[in-house]
C-alpha positions as semicolon CSV with decimal commas, in nm:
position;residue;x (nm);y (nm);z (nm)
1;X;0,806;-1,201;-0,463
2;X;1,036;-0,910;-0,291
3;X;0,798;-0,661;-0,447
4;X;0,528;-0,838;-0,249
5;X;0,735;-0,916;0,083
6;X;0,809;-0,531;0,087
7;X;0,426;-0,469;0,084
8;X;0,357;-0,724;0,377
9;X;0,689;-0,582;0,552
10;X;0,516;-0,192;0,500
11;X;0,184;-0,295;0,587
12;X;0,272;-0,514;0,927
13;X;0,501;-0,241;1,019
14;X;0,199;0,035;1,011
15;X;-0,060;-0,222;1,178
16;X;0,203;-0,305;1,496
17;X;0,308;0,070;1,477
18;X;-0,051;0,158;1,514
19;X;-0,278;-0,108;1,707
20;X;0,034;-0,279;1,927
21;X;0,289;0,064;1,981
22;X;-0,006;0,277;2,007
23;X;0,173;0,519;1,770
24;X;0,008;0,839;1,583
25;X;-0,122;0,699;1,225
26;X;0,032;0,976;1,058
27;X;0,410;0,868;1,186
28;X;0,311;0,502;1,132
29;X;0,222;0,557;0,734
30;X;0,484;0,751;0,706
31;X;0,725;0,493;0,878
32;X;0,584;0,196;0,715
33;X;0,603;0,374;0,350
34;X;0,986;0,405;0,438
35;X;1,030;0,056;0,510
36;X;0,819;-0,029;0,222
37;X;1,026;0,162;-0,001
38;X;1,372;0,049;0,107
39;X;1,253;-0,305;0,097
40;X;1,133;-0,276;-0,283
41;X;1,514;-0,187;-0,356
42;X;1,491;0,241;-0,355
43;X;1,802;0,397;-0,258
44;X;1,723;0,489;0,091
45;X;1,851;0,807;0,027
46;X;1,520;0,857;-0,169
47;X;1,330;0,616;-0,020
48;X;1,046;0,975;0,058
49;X;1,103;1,100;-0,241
50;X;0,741;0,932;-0,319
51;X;0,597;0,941;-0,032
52;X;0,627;1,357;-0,006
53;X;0,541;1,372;-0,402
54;X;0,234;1,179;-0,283
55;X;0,201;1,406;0,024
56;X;0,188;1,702;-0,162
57;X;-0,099;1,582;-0,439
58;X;-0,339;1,454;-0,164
59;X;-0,299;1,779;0,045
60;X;-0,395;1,996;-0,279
61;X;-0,655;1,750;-0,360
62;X;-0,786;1,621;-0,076
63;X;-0,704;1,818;0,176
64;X;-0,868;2,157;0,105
65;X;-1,155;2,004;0,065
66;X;-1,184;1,845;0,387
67;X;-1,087;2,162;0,600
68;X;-1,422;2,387;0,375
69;X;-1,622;2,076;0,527
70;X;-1,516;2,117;0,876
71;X;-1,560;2,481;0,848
72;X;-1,915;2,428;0,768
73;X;-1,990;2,140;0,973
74;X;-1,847;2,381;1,288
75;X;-2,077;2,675;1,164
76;X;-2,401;2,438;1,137
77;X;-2,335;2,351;1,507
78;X;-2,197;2,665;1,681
79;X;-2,496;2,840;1,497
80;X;-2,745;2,600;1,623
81;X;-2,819;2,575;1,293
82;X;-2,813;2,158;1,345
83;X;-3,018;2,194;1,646
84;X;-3,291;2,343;1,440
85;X;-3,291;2,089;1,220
86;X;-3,341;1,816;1,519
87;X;-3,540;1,980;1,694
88;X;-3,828;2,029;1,413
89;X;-3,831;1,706;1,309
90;X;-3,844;1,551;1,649
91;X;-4,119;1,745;1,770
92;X;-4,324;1,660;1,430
93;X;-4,323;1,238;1,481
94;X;-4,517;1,056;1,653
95;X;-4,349;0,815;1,894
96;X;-4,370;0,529;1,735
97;X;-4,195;0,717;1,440
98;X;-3,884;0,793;1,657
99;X;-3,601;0,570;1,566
100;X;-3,678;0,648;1,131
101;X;-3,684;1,008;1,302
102;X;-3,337;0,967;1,444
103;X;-3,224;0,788;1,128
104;X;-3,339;1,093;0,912
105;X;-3,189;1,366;1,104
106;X;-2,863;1,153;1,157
107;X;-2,864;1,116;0,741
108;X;-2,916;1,479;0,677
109;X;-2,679;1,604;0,940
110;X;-2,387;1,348;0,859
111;X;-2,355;1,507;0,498
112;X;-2,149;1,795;0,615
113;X;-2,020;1,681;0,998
114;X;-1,743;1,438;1,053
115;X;-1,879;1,143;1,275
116;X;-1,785;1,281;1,627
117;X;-1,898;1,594;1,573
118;X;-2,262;1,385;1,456
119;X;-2,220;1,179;1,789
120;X;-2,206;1,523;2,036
121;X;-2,486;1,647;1,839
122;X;-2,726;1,388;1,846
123;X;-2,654;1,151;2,119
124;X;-2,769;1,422;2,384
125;X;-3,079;1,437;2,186
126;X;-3,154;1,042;2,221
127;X;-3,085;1,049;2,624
128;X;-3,333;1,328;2,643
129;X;-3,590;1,194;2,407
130;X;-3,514;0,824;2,474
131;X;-3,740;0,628;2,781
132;X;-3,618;0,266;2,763
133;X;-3,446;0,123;2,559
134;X;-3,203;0,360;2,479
135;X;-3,068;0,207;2,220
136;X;-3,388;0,214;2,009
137;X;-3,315;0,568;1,894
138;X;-2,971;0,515;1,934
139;X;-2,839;0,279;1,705
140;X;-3,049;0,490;1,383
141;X;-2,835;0,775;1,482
142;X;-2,539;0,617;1,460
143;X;-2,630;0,406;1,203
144;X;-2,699;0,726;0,996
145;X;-2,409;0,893;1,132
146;X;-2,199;0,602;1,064
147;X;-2,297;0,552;0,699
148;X;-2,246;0,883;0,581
149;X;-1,862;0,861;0,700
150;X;-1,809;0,576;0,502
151;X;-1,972;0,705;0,152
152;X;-2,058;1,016;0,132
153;X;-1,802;1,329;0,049
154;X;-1,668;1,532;0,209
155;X;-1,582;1,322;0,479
156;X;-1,188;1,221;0,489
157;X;-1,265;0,842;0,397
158;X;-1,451;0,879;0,055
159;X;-1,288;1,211;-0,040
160;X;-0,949;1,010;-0,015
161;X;-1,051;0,720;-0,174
162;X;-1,206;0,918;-0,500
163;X;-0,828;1,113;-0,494
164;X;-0,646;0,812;-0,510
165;X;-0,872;0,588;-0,757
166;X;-0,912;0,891;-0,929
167;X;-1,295;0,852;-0,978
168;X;-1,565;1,143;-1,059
169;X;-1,693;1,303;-0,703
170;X;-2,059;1,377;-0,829
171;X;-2,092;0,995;-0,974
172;X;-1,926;0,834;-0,619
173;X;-2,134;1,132;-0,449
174;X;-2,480;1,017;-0,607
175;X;-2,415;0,648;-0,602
176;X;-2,330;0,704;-0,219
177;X;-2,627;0,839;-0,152
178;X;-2,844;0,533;-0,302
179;X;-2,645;0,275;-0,093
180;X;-2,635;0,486;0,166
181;X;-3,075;0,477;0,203
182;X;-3,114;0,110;0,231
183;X;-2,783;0,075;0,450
184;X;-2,931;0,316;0,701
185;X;-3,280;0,174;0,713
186;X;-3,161;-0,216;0,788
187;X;-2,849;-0,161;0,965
188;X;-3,076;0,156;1,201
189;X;-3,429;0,164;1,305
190;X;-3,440;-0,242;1,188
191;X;-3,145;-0,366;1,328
192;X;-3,213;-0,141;1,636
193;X;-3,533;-0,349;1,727
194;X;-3,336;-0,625;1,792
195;X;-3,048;-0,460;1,935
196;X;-3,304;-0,320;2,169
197;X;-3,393;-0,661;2,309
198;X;-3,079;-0,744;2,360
199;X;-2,936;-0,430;2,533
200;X;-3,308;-0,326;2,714
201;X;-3,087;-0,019;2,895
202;X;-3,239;0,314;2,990
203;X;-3,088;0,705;2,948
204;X;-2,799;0,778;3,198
205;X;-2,959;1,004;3,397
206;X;-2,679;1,231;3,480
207;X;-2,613;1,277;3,095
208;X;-2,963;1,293;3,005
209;X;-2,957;1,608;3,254
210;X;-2,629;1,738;3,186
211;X;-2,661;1,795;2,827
212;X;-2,989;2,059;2,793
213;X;-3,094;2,182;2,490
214;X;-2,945;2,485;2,371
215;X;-3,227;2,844;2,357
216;X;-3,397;2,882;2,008
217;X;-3,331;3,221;2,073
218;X;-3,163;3,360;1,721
219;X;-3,135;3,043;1,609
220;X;-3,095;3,007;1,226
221;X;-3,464;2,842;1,054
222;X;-3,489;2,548;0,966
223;X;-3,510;2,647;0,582
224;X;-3,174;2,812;0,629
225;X;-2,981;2,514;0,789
226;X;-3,070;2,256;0,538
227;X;-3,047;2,489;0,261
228;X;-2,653;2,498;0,341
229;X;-2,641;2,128;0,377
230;X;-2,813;2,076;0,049
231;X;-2,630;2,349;-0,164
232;X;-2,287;2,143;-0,178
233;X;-2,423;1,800;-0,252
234;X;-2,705;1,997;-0,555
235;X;-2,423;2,149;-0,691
236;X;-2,184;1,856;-0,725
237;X;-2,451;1,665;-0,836
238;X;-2,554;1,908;-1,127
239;X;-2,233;1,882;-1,235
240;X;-2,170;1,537;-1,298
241;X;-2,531;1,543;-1,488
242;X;-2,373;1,821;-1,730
243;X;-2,115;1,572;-1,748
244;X;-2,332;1,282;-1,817
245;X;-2,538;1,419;-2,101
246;X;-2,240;1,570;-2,304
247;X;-2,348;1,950;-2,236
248;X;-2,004;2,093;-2,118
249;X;-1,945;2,235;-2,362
250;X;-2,237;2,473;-2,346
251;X;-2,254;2,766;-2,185
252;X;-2,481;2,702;-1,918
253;X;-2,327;2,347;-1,889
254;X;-1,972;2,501;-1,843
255;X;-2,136;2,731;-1,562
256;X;-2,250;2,437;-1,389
257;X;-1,934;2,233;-1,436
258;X;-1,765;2,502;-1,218
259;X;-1,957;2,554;-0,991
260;X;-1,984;2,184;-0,889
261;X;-1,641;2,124;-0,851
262;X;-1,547;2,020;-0,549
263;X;-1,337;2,312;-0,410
264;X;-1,563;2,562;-0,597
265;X;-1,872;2,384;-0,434
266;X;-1,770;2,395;-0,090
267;X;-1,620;2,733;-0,067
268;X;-1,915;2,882;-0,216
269;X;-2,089;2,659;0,041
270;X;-1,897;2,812;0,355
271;X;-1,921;3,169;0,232
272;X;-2,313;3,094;0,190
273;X;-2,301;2,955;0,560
274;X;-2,113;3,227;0,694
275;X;-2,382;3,478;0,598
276;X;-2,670;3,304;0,694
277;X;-2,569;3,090;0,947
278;X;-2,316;3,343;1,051
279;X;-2,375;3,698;1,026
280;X;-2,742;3,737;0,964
281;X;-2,772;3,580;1,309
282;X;-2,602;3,869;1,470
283;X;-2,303;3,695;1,500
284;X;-1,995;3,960;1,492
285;X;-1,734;3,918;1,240
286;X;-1,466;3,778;1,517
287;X;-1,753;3,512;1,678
288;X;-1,743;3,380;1,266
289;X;-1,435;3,405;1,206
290;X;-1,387;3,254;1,573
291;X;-1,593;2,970;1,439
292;X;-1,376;2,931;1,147
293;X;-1,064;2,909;1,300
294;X;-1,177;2,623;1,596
295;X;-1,252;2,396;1,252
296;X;-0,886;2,368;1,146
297;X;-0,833;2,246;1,493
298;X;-1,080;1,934;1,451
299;X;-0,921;1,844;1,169
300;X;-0,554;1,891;1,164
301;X;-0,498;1,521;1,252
302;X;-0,732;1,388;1,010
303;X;-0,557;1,537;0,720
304;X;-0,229;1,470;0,798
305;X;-0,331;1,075;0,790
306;X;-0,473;1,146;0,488
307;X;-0,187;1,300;0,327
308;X;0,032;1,038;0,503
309;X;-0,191;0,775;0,325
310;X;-0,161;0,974;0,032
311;X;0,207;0,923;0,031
312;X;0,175;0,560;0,124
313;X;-0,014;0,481;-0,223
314;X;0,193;0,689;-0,445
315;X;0,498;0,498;-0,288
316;X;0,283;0,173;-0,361
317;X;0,245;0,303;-0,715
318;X;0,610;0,414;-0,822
319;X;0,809;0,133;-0,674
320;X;0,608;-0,102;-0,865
321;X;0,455;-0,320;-0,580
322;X;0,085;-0,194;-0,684
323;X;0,119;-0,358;-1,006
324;X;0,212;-0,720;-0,875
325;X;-0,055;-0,645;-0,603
326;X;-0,318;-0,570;-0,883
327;X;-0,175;-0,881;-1,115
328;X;-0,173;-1,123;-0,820
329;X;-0,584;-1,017;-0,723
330;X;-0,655;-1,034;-1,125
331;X;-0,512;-1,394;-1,147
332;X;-0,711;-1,512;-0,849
333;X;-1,022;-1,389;-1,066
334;X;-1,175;-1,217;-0,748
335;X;-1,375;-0,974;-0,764
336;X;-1,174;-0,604;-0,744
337;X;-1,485;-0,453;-0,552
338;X;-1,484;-0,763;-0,327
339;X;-1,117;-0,742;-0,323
340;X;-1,092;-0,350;-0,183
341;X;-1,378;-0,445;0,066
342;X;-1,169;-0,695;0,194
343;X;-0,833;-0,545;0,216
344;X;-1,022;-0,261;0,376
345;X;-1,156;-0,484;0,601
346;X;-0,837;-0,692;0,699
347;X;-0,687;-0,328;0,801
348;X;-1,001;-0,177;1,011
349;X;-1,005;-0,484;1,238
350;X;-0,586;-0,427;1,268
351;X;-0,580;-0,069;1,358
352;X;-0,931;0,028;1,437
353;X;-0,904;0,313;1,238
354;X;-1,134;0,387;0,935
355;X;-0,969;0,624;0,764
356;X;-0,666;0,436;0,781
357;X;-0,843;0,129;0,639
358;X;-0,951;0,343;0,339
359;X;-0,645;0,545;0,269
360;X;-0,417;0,211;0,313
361;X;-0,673;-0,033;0,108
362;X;-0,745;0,269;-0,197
363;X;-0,342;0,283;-0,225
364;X;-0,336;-0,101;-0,299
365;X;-0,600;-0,102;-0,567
366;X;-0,487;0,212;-0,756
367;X;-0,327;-0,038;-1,002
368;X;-0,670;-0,232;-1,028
369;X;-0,845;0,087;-1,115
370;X;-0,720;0,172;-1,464
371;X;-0,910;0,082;-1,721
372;X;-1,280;0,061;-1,506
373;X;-1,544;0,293;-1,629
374;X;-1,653;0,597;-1,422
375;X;-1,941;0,416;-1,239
376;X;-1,705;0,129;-1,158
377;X;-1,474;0,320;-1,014
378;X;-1,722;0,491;-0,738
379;X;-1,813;0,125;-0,670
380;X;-1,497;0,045;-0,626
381;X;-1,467;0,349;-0,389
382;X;-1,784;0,261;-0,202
383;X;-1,682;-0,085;-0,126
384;X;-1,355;0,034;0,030
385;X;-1,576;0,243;0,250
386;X;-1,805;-0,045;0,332
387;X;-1,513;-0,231;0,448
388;X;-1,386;0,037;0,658
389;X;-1,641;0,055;0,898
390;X;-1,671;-0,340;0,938
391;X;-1,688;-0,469;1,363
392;X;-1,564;-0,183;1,524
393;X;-1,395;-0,339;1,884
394;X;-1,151;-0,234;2,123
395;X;-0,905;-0,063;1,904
396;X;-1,154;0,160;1,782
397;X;-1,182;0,542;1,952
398;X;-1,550;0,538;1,825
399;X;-1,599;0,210;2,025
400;X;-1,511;0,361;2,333
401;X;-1,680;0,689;2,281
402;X;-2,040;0,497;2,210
403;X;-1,993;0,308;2,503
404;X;-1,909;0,569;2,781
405;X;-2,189;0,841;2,602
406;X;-2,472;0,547;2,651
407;X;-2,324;0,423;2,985
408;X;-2,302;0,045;2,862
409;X;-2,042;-0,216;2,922
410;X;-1,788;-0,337;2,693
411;X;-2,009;-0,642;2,581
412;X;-2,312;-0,491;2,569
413;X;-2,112;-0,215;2,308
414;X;-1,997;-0,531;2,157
415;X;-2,356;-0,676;2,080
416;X;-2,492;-0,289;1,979
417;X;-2,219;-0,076;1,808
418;X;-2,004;-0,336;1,674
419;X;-2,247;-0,565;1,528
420;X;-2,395;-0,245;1,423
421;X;-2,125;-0,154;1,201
422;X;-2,061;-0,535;1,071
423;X;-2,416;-0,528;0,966
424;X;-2,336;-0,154;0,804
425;X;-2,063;-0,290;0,581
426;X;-2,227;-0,603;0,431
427;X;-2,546;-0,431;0,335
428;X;-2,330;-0,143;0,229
429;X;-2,122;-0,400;-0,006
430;X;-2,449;-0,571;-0,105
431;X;-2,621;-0,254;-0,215
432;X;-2,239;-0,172;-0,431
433;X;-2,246;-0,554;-0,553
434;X;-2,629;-0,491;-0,676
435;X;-2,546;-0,132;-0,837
436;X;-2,234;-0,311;-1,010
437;X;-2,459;-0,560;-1,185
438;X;-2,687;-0,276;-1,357
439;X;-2,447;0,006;-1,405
């Protein structure tokens, strides 16, 4: 029972830290870990001691990984590489085809961009191509936009959650993907129909105007831009199929197994995309490395709440209070997919934050995770994502970025975005559920 009252004292403290003191997430964690610690009975003295051993693992782990997507993410857009890719497949549908439009290029750009760097893509794209009602084309894009940050690598979320469960990126990375396809169709261009009717708004003019599109003047071809997207996500993905059918061993299996490692993957990824998203576009070595350098700065915050998270669990994991967390879920019998959703859940609505919902709630069910087969395990991770997008409100940045980009007020947000994302996570856990009963 103290092992338990230390992880409700740990977790309240980051929550009020967070959603009532309006306190970084990164000095909350590592606050709350403290507390945690102490209250578990470690000599104060050492009471970090954890938290900076698990600092320094999710940093080498998860870390790198996230800056070499950031770095290509900022290259796609800088190199209008992402504008190419709207831009063709816009001007190829029909109207009526729009919103599964919007939905598509919001899929295919979301694999390497972090959501708000999605959002100032795209949104400027639906005021200018949107008559009324905006949020026809809206809510696909963000539904696509959305999804991807919740299942797909490299964004912070997933890449954490496969760290801490320590589950195979190419399996979570594949079985990502197939939720992700269904989630985007009901919870987009579907659910936008009726959003639609019940948020009938037009384009803000002023933003509609403000935000032109940019020349296609040396802009990288279309062929190019989704060649860099794809070349990560193929060669992770190759990987885990070398895996799979037993050929590592082989020489061309071992080939493969190295290049799809993560951090082998990506880098070969952003050298690939500073070439031909870089350089053969006439862009000097200082506008690349220029490029390179404004990523880190995007991202600086983001992983150091994941690292803090990453302390947070391995604190969770060497006092002892993940065990009794893991042996209290198993004797309720629930359901340990169902059970990360929810704790995932239970945080998002707290602090608003996603990430923090999927760093805190991957922590809890480390103990829960030994023993589950690889496929299992990306479930398990995929669930925690589905719950970490669930009814964005008021506490949420991305609530209050949606709302001022499409001009709406805070209910009419509330019946669009947030019921958006509510609808996200339950199909997102039904599609995991479904995979979980065949895999």
């Amino acid at each position: 029972m103290n092992l338990i009252a230390a992880a409700i004292i740990g977790i309240a403290i980051i929550v009020i830290l967070i959603a009532v003191c309006k306190v970084h997430p990164f000095l909350s964690l590592l606050a709350g870990s403290f507390a945690m610690a102490v209250c578990a009975g470690v000599e104060y003295d050492k009471a970090f001691d954890s938290f900076t051993s698990g600092v320094g693992s999710t940093i080498s782990n998860v870390g790198l990984l996230i800056a070499f997507g950031s770095i290509i993410g900022t290259i796609l857009f800088k190199s209008g590489g992402a504008d190419t890719i709207v831009d063709t497949i816009m001007d190829k549908t029909p109207l009526q085809r729009l919103p599964w439009a919007m939905a598509l290029i919001a899929f295919i750009v979301g694999i390497p961009m972090f959501f708000e760097v999605g959002v100032v893509i795209l949104i400027p794209v639906v005021l200018r191509r949107a008559k009324t009602p905006v949020i026809l084309l809206g809510i696909p894009a963000l539904a696509g936009l959305s999804t991807l940050h919740a299942f797909v690598p490299p964004h912070p979320g997933p890449l954490t959650a496969i760290g801490a469960l320590n589950a195979n990126l190419g399996i979570t990375l594949a079985l990502g993907l197939l939720v992700a396809i269904p989630t985007v169709i009901i919870s987009g261009p579907l659910f936008g129909k009726l959003a639609a009717k019940w948020v009938p708004i037009s384009a803000p003019e002023n933003k509609a105007e403000a935000e032109a599109p940019k020349s296609a003047e040396n802009r990288p071809s279309f062929a190019s831009a989704i060649t860099v997207i794809m070349l990560p996500v193929v060669l992770m993905l190759a990987a885990s199929v070398v895996d799979l059918t037993g050929q590592s061993e082989t020489v061309w299996g071992r080939v493969l197994a190295f290049l799809g490692t993560p951090l082998v993957a990506l880098l070969l990824t952003t050298i690939f995309a500073m070439v031909v998203l870089g350089y053969l576009q006439k862009f000097t070595r200082d506008a690349v490395n220029g490029m390179v350098g404004q990523s880190f700065g995007s991202v600086a915050g983001i992983i150091l709440i994941v690292a803090a998270g990453g302390g947070f669990k391995q604190t969770l994991v060497d006092s002892g209070i993940g065990d009794v967390i893991a042996s209290s879920i198993t004797e309720s019998a629930m359901n340990p997919l169902i059970a990360g959703w929810l704790v995932a859940v239970l945080i998002r609505l707290a602090t608003g934050s996603a990430t923090v919902a999927t760093v805190t709630a991957s922590g809890i069910m480390v103990p829960l995770a030994t023993g589950m087969s690889p496929t299992h395990l990306a479930l398990l991770v995929l669930a925690i994502g589905a719950g970490s997008v669930f009814f964005s409100h008021l506490n949420d940045a991305g609530f209050w970025l949606v709302k001022e980009y499409f001009g709406m007020t805070v209910g009419q947000t509330l019946k669009t975005w947030s019921l958006m994302e509510t609808v996200l996570s339950v199909v997102g856990l039904g599609g995991v559920m479904l995979l979980s009963l065949v895999l």
